[in-house]
C-alpha positions in Angstrom: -39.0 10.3 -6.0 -39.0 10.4 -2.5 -37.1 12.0 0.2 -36.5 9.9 3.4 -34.3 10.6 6.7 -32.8 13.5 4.2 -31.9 10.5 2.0 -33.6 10.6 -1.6 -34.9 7.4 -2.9 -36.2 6.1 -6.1 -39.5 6.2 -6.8 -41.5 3.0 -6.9 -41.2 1.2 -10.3 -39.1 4.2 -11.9 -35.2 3.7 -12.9 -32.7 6.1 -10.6 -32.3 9.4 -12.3 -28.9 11.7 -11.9 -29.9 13.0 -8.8 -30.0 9.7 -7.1 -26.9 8.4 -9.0 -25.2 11.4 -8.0 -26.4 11.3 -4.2 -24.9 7.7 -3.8 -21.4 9.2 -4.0 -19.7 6.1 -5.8 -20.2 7.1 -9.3 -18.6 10.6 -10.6 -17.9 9.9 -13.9 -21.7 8.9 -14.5 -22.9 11.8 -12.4 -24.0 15.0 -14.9 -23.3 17.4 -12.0 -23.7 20.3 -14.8 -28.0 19.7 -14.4 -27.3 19.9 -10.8 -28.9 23.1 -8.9 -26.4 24.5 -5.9 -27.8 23.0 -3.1 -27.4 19.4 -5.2 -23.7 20.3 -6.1 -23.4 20.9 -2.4 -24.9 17.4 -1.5 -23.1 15.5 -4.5 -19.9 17.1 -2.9 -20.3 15.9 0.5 -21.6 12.1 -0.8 -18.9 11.8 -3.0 -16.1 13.0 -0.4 -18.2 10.4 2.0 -17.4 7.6 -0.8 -14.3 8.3 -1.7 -13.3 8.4 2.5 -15.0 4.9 2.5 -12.9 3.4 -0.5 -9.7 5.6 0.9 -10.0 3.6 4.7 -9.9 0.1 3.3 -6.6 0.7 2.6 -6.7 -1.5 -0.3 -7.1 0.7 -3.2 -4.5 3.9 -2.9 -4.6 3.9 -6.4 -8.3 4.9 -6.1 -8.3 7.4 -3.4 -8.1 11.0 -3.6 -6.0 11.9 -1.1 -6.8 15.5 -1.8 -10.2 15.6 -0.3 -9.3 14.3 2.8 -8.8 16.2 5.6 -5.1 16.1 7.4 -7.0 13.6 10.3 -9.2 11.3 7.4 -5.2 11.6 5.5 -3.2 10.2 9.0 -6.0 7.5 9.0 -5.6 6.3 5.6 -2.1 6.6 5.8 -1.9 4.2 8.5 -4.5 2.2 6.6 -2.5 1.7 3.8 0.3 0.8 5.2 -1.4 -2.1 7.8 -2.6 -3.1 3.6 0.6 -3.1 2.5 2.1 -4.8 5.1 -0.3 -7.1 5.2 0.3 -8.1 1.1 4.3 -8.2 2.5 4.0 -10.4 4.7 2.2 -13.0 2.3 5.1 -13.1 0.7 3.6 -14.3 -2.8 3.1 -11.0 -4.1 5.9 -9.3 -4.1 5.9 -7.3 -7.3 2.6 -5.7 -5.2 4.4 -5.1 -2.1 5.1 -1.1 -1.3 9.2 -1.9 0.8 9.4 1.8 0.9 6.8 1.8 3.3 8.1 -0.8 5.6 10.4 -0.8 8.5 13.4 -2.7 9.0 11.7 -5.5 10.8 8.6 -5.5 8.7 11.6 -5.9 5.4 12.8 -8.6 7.6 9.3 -9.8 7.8 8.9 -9.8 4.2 11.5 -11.1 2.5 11.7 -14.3 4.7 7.9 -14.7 3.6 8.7 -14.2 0.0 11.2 -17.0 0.4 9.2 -19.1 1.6 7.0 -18.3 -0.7 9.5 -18.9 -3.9 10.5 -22.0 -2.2 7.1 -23.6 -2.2 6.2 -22.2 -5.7 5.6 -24.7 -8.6 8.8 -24.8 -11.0 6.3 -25.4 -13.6 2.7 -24.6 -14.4 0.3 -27.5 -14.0 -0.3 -28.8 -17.2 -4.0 -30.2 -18.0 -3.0 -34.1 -18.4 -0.9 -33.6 -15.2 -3.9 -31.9 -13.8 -5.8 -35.0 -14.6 -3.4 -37.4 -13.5 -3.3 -35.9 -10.0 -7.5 -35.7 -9.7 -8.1 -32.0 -10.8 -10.6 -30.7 -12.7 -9.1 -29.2 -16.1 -10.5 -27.3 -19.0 -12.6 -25.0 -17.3 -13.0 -21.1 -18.1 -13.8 -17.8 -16.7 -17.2 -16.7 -16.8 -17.1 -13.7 -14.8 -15.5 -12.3 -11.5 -17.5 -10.7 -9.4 -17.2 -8.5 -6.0 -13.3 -7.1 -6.4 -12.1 -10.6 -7.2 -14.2 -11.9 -4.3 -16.1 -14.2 -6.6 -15.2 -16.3 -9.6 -18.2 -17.9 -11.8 -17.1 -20.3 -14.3 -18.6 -21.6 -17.4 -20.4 -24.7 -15.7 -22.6 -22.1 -13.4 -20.1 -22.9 -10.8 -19.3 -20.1 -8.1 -15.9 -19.8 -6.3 -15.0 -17.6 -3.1 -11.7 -16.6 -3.2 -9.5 -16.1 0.0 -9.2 -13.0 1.0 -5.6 -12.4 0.4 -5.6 -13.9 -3.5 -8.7 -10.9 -4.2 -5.8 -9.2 -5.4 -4.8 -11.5 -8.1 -8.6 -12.0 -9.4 -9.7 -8.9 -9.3 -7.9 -8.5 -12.2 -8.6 -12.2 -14.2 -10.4 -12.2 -17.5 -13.1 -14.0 -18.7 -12.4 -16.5 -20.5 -9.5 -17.4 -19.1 -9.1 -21.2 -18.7 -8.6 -22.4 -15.3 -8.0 -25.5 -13.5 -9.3 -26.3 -9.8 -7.4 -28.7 -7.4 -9.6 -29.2 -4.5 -9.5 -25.5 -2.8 -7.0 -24.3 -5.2 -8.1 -22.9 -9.1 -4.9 -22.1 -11.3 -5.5 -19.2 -13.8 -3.2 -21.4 -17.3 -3.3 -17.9 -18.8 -1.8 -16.1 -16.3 0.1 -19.0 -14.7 -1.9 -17.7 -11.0 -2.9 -19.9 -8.8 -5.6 -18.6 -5.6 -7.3 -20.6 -2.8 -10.7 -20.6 -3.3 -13.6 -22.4 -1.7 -16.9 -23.6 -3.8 -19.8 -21.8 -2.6 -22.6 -23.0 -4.7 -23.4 -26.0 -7.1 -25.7 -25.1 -9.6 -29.4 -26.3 -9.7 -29.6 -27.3 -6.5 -32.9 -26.0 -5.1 -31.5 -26.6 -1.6 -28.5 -23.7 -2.5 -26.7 -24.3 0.9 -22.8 -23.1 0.9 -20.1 -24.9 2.0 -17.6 -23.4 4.5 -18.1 -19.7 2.8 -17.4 -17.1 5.1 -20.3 -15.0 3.9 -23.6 -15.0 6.0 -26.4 -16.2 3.7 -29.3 -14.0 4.0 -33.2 -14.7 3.0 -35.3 -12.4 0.7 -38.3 -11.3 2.4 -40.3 -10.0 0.4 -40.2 -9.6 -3.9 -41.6 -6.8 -5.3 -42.1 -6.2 -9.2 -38.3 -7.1 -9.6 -37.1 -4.2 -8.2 -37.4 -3.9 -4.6 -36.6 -6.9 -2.0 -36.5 -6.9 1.7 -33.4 -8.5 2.8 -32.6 -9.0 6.6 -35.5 -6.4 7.3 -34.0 -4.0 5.4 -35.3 -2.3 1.8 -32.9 -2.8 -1.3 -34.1 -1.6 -4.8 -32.7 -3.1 -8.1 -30.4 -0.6 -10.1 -32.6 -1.5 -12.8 -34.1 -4.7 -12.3 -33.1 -8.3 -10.6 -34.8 -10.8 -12.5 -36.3 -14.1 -10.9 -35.0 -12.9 -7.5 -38.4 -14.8 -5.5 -39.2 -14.5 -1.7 -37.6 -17.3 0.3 -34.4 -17.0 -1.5 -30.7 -17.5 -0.1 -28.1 -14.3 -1.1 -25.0 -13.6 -0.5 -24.2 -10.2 0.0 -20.6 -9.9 -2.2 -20.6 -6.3 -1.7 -22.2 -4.0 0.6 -24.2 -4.7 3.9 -27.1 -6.6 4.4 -27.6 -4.1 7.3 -28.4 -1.6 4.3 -25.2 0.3 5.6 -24.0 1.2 2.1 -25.0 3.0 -0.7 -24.5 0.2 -3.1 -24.2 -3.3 -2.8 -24.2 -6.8 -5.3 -26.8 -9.6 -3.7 -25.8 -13.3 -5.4 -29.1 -15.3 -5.7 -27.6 -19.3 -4.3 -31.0 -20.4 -6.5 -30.3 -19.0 -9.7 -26.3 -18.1 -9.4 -26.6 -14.8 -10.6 -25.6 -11.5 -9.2 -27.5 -8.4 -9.3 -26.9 -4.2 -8.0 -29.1 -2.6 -5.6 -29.8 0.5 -4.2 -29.3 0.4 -0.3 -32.1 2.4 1.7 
């Protein structure tokens, strides 16, 4: 183990122990803070009340946030966080089950309920069923294989990979695999859950070119490959949170969490060669 910039990092070829799974903040509940000297206890605290200010801020998750370790300025912020979140979910107008109207004023409720009008206007009467699907050129009887990122990616079972629009992260981030789907050009339909997101295809599988196609995402190249564990992405040092296998040097990721600026303690890397995703450690 090694102890950088006051930031202790894994040593080479050795798995993270508690300490350093504690120091990253994002995972109490796996964190044995009961082997933990004083001083660590001390630095767990802080990391963890770092992490849980980073989640709080997004606005996204209030569910998620302890609002109790924040102090009254970090509680005004994330107050007024959450509520440019919720406002922003409002004004969509398809969600509305999701939408906090307590929290909005008059002319935001105005805002809202003309948007979920519109929305219930423009909704299907019926689910899409798969011979319609196939009438009207979609692809039908597709599953779930995984959803990745917070709903920010959606693999199916043919090794395609999906990015779903910001807004709809909501509504995945809770699908199941498994789930049979159908995609319409830029919009997949959840048949289970009667869902439908817009989503744009990022990746088709075994193509040793692995360029995306209109994704948001910056696609980043792996430097260096080390013992399929540490990679050097964007001239920064990530380590596998155990290992990334068949990650090579030259390959395109996506960063689907985290920063490719290794401003995080945590992020997921999605390999465009091999489709998979992996967790790293950020240095």
């Amino acid at each position: 183990m090694m102890l950088v910039s006051g930031k202790v990092l894994p040593a080479q070829g050795s798995k993270p122990t508690n300490l350093e799974i504690c120091l990253s903040g994002k995972y109490p509940a796996l964190c044995d803070h009961a082997s933990l000297t004083p001083d660590q206890q001390r630095r767990v605290a802080a990391a963890e009340k770092r992490e849980n200010l980073n989640v709080c801020m997004s606005g996204r998750y209030p569910d998620l946030c302890q609002h109790d370790l924040l102090d009254p300025e970090e509680l005004k912020q994330v107050q007024a966080a959450e509520r440019a979140e919720n406002l922003r979910v409002c004004a969509d107008g398809r969600y509305p089950a999701l939408c906090r109207h307590d929290l909005l004023t008059p002319e935001q409720a105005q805002i809202a309920t003309t948007a979920e009008a519109k929305a219930a206007a423009n909704r299907p009467r019926a689910p899409v069923t798969r011979s319609q699907a196939e009438s009207g050129g979609c692809e039908s009887g597709h599953w779930i294989d995984s959803v990745e990122g917070d709903g920010k990616i959606v693999k199916l079972e043919d090794g395609s990979l999906w990015e779903v629009a910001e807004i709809d992260t909501v509504t995945t981030s809770i699908w199941l695999p498994v789930s049979n789907v159908i995609v319409c050009g830029q919009k997949m339909m959840n048949v289970d859950d009667k869902e439908s997101v817009q989503v744009t295809r990022i990746m088709i599988r075994g193509s040793r070119a692995s360029t995306t196609t209109k994704s948001s995402r910056p696609t980043c190249t792996v430097e260096a490959s080390a013992d399929d564990e540490t990679f050097v992405i964007n001239g920064n040092v990530f380590k596998a949170h155990t290992y990334c296998f068949n990650v090579e040097k030259g390959d395109k990721v996506i960063f689907i969490d985290g920063s490719a600026s290794g401003a995080c303690a945590s992020a997921k890397i999605l390999n465009l060669r091999t489709d998979e995703v992996c967790e790293v450690w950020c240095e």
